[in-house]
C-alpha positions in Angstrom: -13.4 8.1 6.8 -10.8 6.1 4.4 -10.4 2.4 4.1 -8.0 0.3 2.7 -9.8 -2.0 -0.5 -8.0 -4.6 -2.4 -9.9 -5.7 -5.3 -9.5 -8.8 -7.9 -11.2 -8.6 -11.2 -10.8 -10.8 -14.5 -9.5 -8.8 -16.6 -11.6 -10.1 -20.2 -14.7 -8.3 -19.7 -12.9 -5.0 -18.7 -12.9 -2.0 -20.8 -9.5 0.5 -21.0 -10.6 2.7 -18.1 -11.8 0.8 -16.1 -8.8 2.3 -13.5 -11.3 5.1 -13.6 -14.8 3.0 -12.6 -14.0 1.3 -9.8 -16.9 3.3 -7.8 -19.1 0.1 -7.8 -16.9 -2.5 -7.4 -15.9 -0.8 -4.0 -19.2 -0.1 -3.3 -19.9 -3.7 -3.4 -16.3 -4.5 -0.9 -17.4 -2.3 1.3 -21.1 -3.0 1.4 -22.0 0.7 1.3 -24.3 2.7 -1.1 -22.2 3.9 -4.5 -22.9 7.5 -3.2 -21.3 6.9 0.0 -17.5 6.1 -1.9 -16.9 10.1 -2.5 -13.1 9.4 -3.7 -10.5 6.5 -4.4 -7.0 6.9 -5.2 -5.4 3.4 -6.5 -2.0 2.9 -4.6 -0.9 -0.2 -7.0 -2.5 -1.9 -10.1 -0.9 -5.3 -10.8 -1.7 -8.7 -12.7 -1.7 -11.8 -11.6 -1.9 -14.2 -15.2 -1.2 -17.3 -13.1 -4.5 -19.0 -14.6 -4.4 -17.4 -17.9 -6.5 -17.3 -20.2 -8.2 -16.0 -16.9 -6.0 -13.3 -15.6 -6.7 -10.6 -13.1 -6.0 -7.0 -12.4 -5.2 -6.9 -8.7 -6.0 -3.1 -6.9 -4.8 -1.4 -3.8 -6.8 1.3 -3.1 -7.9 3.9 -0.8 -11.5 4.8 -0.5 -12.9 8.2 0.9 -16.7 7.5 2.9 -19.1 9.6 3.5 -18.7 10.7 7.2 -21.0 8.7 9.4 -21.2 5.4 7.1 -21.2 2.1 8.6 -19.5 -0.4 6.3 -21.1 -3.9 6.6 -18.0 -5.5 5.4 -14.8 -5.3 7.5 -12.2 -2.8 6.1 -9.0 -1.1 6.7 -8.8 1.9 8.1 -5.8 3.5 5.8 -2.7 4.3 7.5 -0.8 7.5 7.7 0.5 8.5 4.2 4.2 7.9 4.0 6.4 11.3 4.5 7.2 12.8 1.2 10.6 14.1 0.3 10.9 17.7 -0.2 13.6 19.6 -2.2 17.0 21.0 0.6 17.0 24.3 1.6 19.8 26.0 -0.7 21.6 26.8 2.6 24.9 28.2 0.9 23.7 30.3 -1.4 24.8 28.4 -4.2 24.7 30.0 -7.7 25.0 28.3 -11.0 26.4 24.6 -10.3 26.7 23.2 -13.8 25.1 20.0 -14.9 26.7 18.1 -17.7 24.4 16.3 -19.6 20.0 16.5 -19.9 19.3 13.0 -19.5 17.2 11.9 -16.6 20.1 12.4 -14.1 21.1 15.6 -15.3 17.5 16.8 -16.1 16.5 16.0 -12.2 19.7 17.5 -10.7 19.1 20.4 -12.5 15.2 20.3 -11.2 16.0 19.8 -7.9 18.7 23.0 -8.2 16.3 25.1 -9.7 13.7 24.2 -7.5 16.3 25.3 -4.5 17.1 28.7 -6.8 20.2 27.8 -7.0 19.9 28.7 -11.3 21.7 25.7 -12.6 23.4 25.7 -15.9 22.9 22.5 -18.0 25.5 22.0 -20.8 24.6 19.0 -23.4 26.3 18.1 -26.9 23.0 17.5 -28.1 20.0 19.3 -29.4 16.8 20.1 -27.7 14.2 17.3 -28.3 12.5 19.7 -31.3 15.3 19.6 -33.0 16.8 16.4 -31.6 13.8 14.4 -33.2 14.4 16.7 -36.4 18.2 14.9 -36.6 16.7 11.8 -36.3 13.7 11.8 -38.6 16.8 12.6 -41.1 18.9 10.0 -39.9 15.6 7.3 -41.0 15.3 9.1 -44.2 19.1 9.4 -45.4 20.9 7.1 -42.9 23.5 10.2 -42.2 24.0 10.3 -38.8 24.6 13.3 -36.3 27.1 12.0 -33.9 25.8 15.2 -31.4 22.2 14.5 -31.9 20.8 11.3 -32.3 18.9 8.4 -30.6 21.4 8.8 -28.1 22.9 12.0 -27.3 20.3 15.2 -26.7 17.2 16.4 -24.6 16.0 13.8 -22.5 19.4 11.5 -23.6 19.0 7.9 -24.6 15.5 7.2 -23.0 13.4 10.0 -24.8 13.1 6.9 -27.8 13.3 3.9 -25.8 9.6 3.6 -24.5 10.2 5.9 -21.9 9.5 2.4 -19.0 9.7 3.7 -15.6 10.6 0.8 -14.0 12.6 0.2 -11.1 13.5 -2.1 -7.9 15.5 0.8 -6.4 13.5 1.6 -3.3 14.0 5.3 -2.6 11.9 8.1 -0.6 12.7 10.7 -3.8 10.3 8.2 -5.9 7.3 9.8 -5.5 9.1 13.1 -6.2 10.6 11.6 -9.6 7.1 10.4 -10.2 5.3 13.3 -9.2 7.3 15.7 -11.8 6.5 13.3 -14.6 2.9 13.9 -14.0 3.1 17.5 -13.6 4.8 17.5 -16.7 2.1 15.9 -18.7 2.8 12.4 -18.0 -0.3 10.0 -17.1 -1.5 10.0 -13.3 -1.2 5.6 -13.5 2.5 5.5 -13.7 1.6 6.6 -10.4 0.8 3.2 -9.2 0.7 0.7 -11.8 4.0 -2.0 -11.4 5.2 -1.7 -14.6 4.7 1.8 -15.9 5.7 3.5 -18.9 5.2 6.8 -20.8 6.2 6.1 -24.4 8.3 7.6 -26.9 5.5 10.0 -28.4 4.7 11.3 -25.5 8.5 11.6 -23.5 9.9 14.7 -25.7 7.0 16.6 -24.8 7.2 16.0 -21.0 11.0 16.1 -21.1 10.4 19.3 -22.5 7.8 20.2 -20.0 10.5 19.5 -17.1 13.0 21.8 -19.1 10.7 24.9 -19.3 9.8 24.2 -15.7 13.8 24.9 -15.0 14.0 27.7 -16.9 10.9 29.2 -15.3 12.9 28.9 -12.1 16.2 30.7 -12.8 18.4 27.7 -14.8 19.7 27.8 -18.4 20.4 25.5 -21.0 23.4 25.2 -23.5 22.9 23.1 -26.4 25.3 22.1 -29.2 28.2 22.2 -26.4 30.4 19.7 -25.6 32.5 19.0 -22.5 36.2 17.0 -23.2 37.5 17.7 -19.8 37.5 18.8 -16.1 40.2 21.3 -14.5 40.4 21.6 -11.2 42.6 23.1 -8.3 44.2 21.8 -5.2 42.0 18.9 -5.4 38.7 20.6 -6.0 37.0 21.7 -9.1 37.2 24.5 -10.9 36.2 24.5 -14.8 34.8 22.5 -17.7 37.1 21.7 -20.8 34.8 22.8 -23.8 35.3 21.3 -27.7 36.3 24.8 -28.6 39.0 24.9 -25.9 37.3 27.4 -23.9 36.7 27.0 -19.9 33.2 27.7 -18.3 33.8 27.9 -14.9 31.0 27.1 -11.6 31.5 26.3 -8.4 30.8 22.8 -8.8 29.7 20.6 -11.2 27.6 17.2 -11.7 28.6 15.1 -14.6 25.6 13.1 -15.9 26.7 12.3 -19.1 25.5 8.9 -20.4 27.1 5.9 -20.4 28.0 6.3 -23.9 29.7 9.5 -23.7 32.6 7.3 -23.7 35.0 9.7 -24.6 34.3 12.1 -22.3 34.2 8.9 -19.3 37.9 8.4 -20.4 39.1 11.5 -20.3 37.2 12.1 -16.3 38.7 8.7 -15.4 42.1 10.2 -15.9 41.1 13.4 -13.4 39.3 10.9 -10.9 39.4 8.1 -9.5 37.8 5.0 -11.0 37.2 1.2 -10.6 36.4 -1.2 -13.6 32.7 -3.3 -13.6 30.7 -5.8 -14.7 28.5 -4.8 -18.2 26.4 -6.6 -20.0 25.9 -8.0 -23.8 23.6 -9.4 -25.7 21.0 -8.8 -28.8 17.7 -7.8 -29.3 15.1 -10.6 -29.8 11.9 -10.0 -31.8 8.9 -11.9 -31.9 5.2 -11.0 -33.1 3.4 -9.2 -30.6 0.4 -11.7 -31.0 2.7 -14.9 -29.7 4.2 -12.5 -26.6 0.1 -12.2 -25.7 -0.8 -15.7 -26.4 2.1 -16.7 -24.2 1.3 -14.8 -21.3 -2.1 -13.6 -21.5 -4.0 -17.5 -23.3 -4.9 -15.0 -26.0 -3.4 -13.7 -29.2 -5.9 -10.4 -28.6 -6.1 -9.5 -25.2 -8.6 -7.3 -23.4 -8.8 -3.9 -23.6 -7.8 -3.2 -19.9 -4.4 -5.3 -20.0 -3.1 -3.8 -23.8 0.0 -5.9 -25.2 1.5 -8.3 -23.1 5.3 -7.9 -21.8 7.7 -10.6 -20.2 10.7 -10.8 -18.1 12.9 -13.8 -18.5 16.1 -15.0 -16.8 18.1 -18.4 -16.6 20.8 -19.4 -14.2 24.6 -19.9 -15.0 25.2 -24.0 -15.7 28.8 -24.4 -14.7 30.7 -23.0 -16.8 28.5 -21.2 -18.6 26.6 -17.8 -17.1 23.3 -16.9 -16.9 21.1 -14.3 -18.9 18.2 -12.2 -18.7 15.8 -9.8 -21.2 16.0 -6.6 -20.4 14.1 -3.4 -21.8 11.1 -5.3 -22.7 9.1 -3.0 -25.8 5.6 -4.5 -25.9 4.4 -3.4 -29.6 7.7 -1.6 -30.0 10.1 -1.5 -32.2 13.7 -2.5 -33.0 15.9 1.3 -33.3 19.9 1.8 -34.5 20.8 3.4 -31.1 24.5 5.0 -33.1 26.0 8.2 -32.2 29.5 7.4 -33.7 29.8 7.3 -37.0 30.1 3.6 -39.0 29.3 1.7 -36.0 25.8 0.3 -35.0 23.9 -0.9 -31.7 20.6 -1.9 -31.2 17.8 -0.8 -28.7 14.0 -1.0 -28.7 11.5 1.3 -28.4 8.0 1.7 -28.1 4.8 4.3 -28.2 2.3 4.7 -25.5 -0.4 2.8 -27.2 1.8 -0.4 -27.0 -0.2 -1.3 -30.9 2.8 -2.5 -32.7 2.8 -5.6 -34.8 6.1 -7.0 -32.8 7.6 -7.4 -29.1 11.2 -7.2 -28.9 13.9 -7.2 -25.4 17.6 -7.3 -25.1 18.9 -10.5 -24.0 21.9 -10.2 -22.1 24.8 -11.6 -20.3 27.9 -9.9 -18.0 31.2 -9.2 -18.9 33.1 -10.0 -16.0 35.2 -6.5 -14.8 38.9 -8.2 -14.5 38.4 -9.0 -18.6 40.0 -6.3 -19.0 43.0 -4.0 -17.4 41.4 -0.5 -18.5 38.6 1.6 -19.2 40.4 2.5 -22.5 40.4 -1.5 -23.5 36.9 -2.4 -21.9 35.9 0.7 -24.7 38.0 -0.3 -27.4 36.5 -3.9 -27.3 33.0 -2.0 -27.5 33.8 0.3 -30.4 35.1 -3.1 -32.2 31.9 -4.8 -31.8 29.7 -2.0 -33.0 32.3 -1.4 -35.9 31.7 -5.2 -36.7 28.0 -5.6 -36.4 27.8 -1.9 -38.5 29.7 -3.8 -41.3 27.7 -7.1 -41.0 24.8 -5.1 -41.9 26.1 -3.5 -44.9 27.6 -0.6 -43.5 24.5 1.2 -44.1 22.7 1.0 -40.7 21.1 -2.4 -41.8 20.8 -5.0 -39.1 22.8 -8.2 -39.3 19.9 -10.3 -37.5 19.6 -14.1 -37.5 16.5 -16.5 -36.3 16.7 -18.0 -33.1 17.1 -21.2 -34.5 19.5 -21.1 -36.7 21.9 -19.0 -34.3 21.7 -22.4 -31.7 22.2 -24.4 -34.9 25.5 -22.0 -35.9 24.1 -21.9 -39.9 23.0 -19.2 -41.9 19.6 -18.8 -43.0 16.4 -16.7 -44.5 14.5 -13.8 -42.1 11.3 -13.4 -41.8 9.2 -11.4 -44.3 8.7 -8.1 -42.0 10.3 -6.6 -39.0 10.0 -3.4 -37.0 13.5 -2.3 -37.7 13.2 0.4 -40.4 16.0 0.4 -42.1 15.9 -3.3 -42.7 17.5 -6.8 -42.1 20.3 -8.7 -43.5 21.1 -12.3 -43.2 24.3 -12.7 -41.4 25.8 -15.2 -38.5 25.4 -13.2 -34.7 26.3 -16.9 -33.5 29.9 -15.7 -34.9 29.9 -12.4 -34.1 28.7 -12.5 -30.7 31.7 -13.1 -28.2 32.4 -15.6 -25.9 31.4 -15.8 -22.8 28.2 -13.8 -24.2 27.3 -16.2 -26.9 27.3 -19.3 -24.6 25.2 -17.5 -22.1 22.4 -16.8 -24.7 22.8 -20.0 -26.6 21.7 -21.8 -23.0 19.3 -19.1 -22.4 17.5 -18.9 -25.1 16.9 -22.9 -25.0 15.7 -22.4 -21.6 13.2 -19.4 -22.9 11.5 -22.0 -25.0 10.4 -23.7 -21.6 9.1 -20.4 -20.4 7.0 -19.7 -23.5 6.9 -22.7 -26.1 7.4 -21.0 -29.7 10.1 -18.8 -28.3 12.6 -20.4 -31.0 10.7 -21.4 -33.6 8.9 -17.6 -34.0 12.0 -15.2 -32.9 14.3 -13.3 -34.5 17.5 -12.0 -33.0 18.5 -8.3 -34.6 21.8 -6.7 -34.1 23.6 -6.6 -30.6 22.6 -4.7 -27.4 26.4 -3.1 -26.8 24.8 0.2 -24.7 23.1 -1.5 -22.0 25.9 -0.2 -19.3 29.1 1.2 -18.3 32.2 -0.8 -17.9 33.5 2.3 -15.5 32.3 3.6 -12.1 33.6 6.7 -10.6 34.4 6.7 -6.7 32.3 8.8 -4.8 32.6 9.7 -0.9 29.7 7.9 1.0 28.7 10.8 2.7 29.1 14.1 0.5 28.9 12.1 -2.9 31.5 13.5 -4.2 34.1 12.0 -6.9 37.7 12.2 -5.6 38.0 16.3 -6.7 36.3 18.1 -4.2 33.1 19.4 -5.7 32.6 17.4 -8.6 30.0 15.1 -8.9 29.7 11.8 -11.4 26.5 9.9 -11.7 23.7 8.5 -13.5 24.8 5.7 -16.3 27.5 7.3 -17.0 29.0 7.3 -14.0 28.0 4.0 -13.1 25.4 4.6 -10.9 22.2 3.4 -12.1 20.4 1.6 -15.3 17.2 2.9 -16.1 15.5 6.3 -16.3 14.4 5.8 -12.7 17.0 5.3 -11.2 19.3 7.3 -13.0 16.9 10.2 -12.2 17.0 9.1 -8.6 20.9 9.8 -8.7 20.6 12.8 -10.2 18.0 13.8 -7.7 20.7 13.0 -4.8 23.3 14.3 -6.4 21.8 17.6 -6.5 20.6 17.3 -2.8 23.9 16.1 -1.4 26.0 19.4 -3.1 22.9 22.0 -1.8 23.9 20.2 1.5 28.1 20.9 1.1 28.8 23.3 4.0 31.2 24.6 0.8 
């Protein structure tokens, strides 16, 4: 027999697995014997730190009885489990699509492919992630950047080092497949149901790896060190990529997950497709001490083992003229990274390792450009490679951060830093207030007052480091509703880079349609 329990517990006495010793405690719900409960599987694990410092893990769960046992409590009886989504039938044959790009998009359309034996072919510029985090470990230690492989561009793309959060408000049947190939890849079994999971950016290369070998094993291939300028195509469908070296690889069809900052590529497909300009969004990374973030949310600078270091997600409302603002990428423990891949310009990001154990917290805060700003994808870019040209050369033109306190960015002065940061390659004292543009600057000048309502101390003990210029595209590529295509037959654009999502989750999700909707073209 299986019931449906929902448990509460406070969280302080808890140890770190307790996920995994919950027998009692349903024991007790159901008012059976502990030997009766013969399974549980925890559908959702959330908190509720309304009354903090008391704050409580909430559970969903679904309990296996012994056959025969009368609970004395009233329970559930569980429901049917939901219908899972299984990979199309490769009805046409198909053989050797190509998939541009091994990020989460392109990583899942070329799972989902393989899985159909259809033996994709993945093309990246970058590196694999052995070699990938080889590139960057240089990078830290000589600040010479590979423009091919970096904390951007290679296996796994931008989110192998950004915490690896898995995050999303999509709502999509091909979750639990998404999910599912995480795990199998060596991920843990509770991003399975707790609301905010993550894997971390010492374990993601690994996995990522994982899901590559797992493509191989089926039939697909992987070229690395090989970029894509172009598309040609014929009578209005495709027909070849345009490599670096000038030479064509041709497939029957192609799926373009790229990255949003692949921006040269993005131009060079917006002039082969059709495209329409959007919204993106601006801002900087904010740091505070880890030990604040917990007090803040949690009542206690050292929470309990169960909960780890606390995270936040904080938004404010436009005023007028002025538009609103909202983290984003929240790194509990984390830290602050130089997300560059073009060389003498510098963006921010955030990272952070499974354990959550750093000594700071950091988020993007971050406002919308508004899409008629500009005329073009090529100006929308141009005003992006300006801003990460300035901020590289407000640092020192050395990969040092321009950063600025909280405070003294509302006041519009200069001022000292803090002692320490997360950022590795260090800080220097510069005014974001003027380098930030309007209407961004505004937004987090009002936001960032209002944050101090949220969590008293926000000001006073945060840092802002660098801006947060790769959060999203400024282009989206047209796709037919129904087949998914772009405007050339056969071609698929998606993930970030095509406009289509903003997470791992849900650019994995794309890529996972993607790759269904062209095994489903009657060709």
């Amino acid at each position: 027999m299986k019931v449906e329990v929902g448990l509460e517990l406070d969280a302080r006495p808890l140890p770190a697995d307790i996920d995994s010793l919950l027998t009692p405690r349903i024991a007790t719900v159901c008012g059976v014997p502990e030997e009766d409960i013969l399974s549980y599987a925890i559908r959702k694990r959330s908190l509720d730190a309304r009354r903090k410092p008391l704050v409580k893990i909430l559970y969903q769960i679904t309990a296996e009885l012994r056959d025969g046992v009368v609970p004395r409590h009233p329970v559930t009886p569980a429901g049917e489990p939901s219908p899972e989504w299984h990979v199309p039938e490769n009805r046409n044959h198909l053989r050797n699509p190509l998939v541009v790009g091994s990020g989460p998009a392109g990583l899942f359309a070329a799972l989902v492919l393989a899985e159909a034996g259809a033996d994709p072919i993945v093309i990246d510029c970058g590196r694999d992630v052995i070699r990938r985090k080889q590139d960057i470990d240089r990078f830290f230690q000589t600040r010479e950047l590979n423009p091919h492989s970096n904390l951007l561009f290679g296996e796994g793309g931008a989110g192998t080092w950004s915490d690896g959060k898995l995050y999303t408000r999509v709502r999509d049947e091909r979750m639990r497949c998404v999910m599912n190939a995480f795990v199998e890849a060596g991920a843990p079994g509770e991003i399975l149901y707790h609301s905010h999971p993550h894997i971390g950016s010492d374990r993601l290369p690994e996995i990522i790896a994982a899901i590559r070998n797992r493509i191989i094993g089926l039939g697909g291939h992987f070229l690395w060190d090989t970029e894509v300028v172009g598309v040609k195509g014929d009578a209005g469908s495709f027909r070849q990529l345009v490599l670096s070296t000038g030479e064509p690889l041709d497939g029957p069809a192609a799926i373009i997950a790229c990255g949003h900052s692949a921006r040269e590529l993005i131009l060079s497909l917006s002039k082969a497709v059709e495209t329409s300009l959007k919204g993106f969004q601006l801002g900087c990374r904010v740091e505070h001490p880890q030990s604040f973030i917990n007090k803040t949310q949690y009542g206690t600078e050292i929470p309990s083992p169960a909960l780890g270091a606390a995270e936040y997600l904080f938004s404010s409302r436009g005023n007028g003229s002025i538009q609103g603002a909202t983290t984003f990428c929240m790194c509990p423990g984390g830290e602050i990274i130089p997300a560059a891949c073009r060389h003498r310009t510098l963006s921010t990001n955030g990272m952070s390792r499974s354990a959550r154990d750093g000594e700071f917290a950091n988020s993007a805060v971050i406002s919308t450009i508004p899409p008629e700003t500009f005329s073009s994808a090529e100006e929308a870019f141009s005003f992006l490679n300006m801003l990460e040209e300035k901020v590289f050369q407000a640092g020192g033109g050395d990969y040092t951060a321009p950063a600025q306190t909280i405070r003294d960015f509302l006041l519009h002065r200069s001022g000292s830093l803090p002692r320490n940061s997360s950022y590795r390659l260090g800080l220097k004292p510069e005014r974001l207030d003027l380098l930030v543009p309007e209407p961004i600057r505004s937004a987090l000048d009002q936001a960032l007052k209002h944050f101090d309502k949220l969590a008293p101390g926000f000001l006073r003990s945060g840092t802002l480091i660098g801006m947060e210029t790769k959060v999203s595209s400024p282009v989206r590529f047209l796709r037919n509703p129904e087949t998914l295509e772009s405007s050339m037959r056969h071609l698929y654009i998606g993930g970030e880079g095509g406009g289509m999502a903003g997470g791992i989750v849900s650019a994995a999700l794309d890529g996972v349609k993607l790759a269904e909707a062209l095994l489903k073209q009657k060709g």
